[in-house]
Structures are given as C-alpha cells and as structure tokens.
N, C-alpha and C positions, 0 to 999 in steps of 0.2 A: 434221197435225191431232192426232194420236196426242203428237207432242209437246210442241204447245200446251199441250191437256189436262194431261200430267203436270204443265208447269208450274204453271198454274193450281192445282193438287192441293196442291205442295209449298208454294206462299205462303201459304194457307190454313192450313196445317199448323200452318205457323210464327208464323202470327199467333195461332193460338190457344194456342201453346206461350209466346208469352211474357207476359212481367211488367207487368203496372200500377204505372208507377212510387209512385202515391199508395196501392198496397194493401200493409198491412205485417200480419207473419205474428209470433205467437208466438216469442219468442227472440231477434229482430232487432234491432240497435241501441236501433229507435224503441219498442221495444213489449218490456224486458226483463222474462226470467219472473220474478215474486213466489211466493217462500215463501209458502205456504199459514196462514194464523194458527194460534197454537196452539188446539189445542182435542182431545177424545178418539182422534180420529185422526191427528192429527199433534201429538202433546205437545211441551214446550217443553223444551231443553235442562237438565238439573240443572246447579246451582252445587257446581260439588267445587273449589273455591279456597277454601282456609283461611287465618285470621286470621294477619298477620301479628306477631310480638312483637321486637320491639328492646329488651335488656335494657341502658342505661349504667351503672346504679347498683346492686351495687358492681363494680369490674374485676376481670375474671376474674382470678383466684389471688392476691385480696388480701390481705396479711396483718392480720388486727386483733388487737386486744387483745379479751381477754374481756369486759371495761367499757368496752368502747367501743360508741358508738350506729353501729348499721348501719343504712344510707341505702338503700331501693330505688325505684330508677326505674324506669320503663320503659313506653314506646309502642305501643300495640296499636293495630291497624285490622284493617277486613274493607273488602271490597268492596260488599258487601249488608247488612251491619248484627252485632255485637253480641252474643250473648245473656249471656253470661255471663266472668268471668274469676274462678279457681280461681289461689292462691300455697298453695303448700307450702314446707315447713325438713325436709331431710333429716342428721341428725346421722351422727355418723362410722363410727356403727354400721350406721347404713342405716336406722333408725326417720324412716319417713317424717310428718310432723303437718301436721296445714293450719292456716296462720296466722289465727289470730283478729282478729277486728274490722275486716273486709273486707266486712261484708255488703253494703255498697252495689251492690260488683263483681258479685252474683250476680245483679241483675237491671239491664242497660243497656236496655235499651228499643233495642234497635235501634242504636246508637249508632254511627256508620262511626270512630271512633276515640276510644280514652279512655286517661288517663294515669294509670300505677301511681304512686303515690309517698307512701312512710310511712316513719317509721323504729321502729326495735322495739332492745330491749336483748335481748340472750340472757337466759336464767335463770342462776340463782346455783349451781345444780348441772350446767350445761353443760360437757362432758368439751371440753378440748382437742384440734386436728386440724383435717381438710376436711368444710366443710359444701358444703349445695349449697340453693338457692335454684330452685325450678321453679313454672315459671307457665305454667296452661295455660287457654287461651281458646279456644272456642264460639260459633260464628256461628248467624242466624237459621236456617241449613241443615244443622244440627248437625254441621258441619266444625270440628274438633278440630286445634290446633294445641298444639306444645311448645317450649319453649325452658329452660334452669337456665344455672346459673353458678356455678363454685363462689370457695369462698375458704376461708381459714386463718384459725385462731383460735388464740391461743397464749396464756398466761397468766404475764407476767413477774414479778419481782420487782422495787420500783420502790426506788430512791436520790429524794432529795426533790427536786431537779430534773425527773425526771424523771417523778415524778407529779403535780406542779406543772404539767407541760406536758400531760399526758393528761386531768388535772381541767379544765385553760382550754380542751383543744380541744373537749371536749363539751362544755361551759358548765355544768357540773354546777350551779353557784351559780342557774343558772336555775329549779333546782326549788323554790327560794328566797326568791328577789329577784319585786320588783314585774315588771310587763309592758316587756320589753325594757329591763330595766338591768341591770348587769353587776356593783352592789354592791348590800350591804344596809346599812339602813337597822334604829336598836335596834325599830322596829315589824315589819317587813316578816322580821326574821330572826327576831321573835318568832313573829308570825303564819306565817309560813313555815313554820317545826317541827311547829307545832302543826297546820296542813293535814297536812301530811304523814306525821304520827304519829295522826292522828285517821283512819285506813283508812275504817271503817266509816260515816263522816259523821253520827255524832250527837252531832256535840258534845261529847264526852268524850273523857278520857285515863284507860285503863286506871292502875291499879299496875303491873302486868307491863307494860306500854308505858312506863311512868314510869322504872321500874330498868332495864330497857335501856338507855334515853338515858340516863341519869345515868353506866353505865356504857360507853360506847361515848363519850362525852365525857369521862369521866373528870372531873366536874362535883365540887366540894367538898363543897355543899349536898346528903347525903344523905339528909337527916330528910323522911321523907315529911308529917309532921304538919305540918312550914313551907310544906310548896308546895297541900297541902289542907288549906283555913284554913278551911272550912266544914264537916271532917269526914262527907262525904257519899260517899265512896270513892271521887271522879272529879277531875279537874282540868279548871276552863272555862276557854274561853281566858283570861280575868282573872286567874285563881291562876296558870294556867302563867306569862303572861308576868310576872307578879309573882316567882315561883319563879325565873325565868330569869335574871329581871334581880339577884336576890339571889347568885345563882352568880357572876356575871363572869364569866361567859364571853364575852358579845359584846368587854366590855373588854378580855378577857388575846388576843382574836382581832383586834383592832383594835390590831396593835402600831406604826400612825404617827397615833394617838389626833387623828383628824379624825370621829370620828364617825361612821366610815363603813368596811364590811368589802368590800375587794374581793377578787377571785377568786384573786390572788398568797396574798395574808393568809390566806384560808381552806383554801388550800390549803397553805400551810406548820401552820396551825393542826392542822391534821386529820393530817397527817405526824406530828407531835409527839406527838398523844395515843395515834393506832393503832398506833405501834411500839412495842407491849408488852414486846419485849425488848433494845429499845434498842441494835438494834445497824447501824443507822444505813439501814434497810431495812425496804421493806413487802412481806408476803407476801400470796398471795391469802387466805389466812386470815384475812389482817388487814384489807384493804383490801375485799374484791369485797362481804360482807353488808352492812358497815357499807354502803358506795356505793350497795349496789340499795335499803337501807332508807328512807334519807334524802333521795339527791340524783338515783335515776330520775324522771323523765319523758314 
C-alpha cells in the first residue's frame, strides 16, 4: 500500500513539474526579448562615426608651376548627415589660411554626401615649396573628421616652347575668348581686355590701368589723348576698343592673318614682348604679374 502511495505522489510531481508545450517564456525562440525604446532611461546609443573625406584632386606630392590652375576634388560623406565642410592652404612656412569663396560648404543641411570641387590660382607673391591642402568636415553630431595632401610648387623659367605649352594647358586665352572657344575674335579680344582691366566694374579704364597695358604689351600708341577722345579721364569700352584697334596689336598677334588669334599665336605673341631682356627666356618676373593681371580666371 505504502508503495502504491509513493507512486501515486511521484506522478503527480512530475505532472506538475512539466511544460505546456503551447506556453512560451520570455527569451525563448518564440517570444525574443526587445530592447526597451529609447527614451530617459534607456538613451539611445551616440553617433561617434565621422565624416568620411576622399581627396583625388591634386595627387599627393604634385609637382605644379606657380601659374598653373590647381584642381581640388574631393568626396565627403557622413552616415547621418552633413553640417559643414571647412578647406584650408597651408604655405611652406606653415601659415595656415581658409580658402575663400566656399561659403556654400558651410551650411549642408544635412547632406549624406557632397563634392568639393573648384579650382583657385596661387597669389603672385606665393614663395616656392610644399603646400598642403586640408579639408575638414562636420557631421550633424559634431564628429570632426581630417584629411590634407600635399604638393610642390616650383617656379621655372620658361624657353617659348615651353610657355606655349603651360599657357594652352590652363587655357589662359580663356579669360579672353567668348564662351568655350579657344580663339579670339578683333571684338571678343577687344572686349576681353577691357572685362578684365575694368576690376572694379564701372565701366571705366583708369590712366594707371591704361599705362600698364600699354606697357606690359609694349603697344606703339602711347598718347593717351588718342585713346581718350572725349577727354573725360576714363576709357569706355568705345575709345578702348577704338585705341586698341589703332595699336595692332590683334594684327601683329594674328601672325597667319585669318582673322582670328589662337592660343599658339597669343602665346608666342606674349613670349615676344615679356622678354624684356631678350635673352630668349621668361622669368617669373616677367611672366607670373603680367599672367595673374590679364589671363586669371
């Protein structure tokens, strides 16, 4: 009897020690535990991944010329968005300056990827050496990323071949010529000069603006009374390109006389008059003012 009993005891036991197969518990395949939402007691993880910067433009340790137009590119992304992208020019001294006329970059709205890309001339008193180029972006989580690149600038002295080929690789003629053509035209080289010598945008040519180009051309027509015919101390575009056209210069520049000045021509033309000492070479003396006054960009 006694052992009836126990058994009886132990089935019972065991029926109430086991499982419902249809009852599922916290943590179990059927039923996995969820993260709690964020919220004051349980905050949400910070974003500390900073903006990514891929710089192609220029290649690291490029050599350029002083006068030459430097290219930068370069790809930014964040994961979360954006806020800002800062370029800096540190010269060889180590003066570091932030590049102007980037304001757009300083507010993206969020932006998960935007692309750098301008080109800029050096100044006309920039020392030869390694520069370095740094760009740094700012995400909406104020993660701060860095990247630079440097290069070399060197300031040769050019044989006429030789500057011939450095004028056509920057398309210098471009600060000159109509929209995407490659020569000028006796209007387009008129008005050209005259854009370009007229800084201030009023419509005027100083005298001090006037004797420069006369001399930096080395122009025959030096009587200022012939080129300002109204005697009012300015040159409009009418008297200049009247004055201009009295010079020949587009003619004595235009040496296969079609009418027409291309970038070979103007570039052997400009060889000719800046070698003030004739000795079959251009220094930076000779070439880099005259180039940033006239034919920048």
């Amino acid at each position: 009897m006694k052992k009836y009993l126990w058994f009886l005891f132990c089935i019972a036991s065991l029926s109430f020690m086991s499982c419902n197969e249809d009852e599922v518990f916290p943590g179990s395949p059927n039923n996995p535990v969820k993260p709690n939402p964020p919220g004051p007691n349980n905050p949400a993880v910070p974003d500390t991944t900073k903006p990514v910067i891929q710089i192609s433009s220029p290649n690291s340790n490029a050599d350029l010329m002083v006068i030459d137009r430097l290219k930068v590119y370069a790809n930014i992304s964040d994961n979360t968005g954006l806020e800002s992208v800062r370029l800096f020019l540190v010269d060889p001294d180590g003066t570091r300056k932030e590049m102007e006329g980037l304001a757009h970059l300083r507010s993206l709205n969020k932006a998960v990827n935007t692309i750098v890309q301008f080109y800029m001339h050096l100044p006309t008193i920039a020392e030869v050496g390694t520069y370095t180029i740094v760009i740094q972006a700012e995400d909406t989580k104020q993660n701060i990323a860095k990247d630079s690149i440097r290069f070399n600038v060197y300031a040769p002295d050019f044989a006429k071949p030789e500057f011939a080929e450095v004028f056509f690789r920057n398309s210098f003629i471009s600060a000159l010529a109509d929209w995407e053509e490659n020569f000028l035209t006796p209007n387009s080289f008129s008005s050209g000069f005259y854009y370009v010598m007229d800084r201030d945008n009023d419509n005027n040519i100083l005298k001090a603006e006037w004797e420069k180009f006369v001399l930096d051309f080395n122009l025959k027509n030096r009587d200022w009374t012939t080129w300002d015919t109204d005697g009012d101390g300015s040159l409009s575009a009418a008297e200049f390109k009247n004055g201009l056209s009295n010079s020949r210069l587009f003619h004595e520049l235009d040496t296969n006389k079609n009418d027409l000045i291309s970038a070979e021509e103007l570039a052997e033309g400009l060889f000719s008059r800046w070698d003030n000492n004739r000795d079959g070479k251009l220094t930076r003396s000779e070439y880099h003012q005259r180039l940033s006054t006239y034919f920048y960009f």
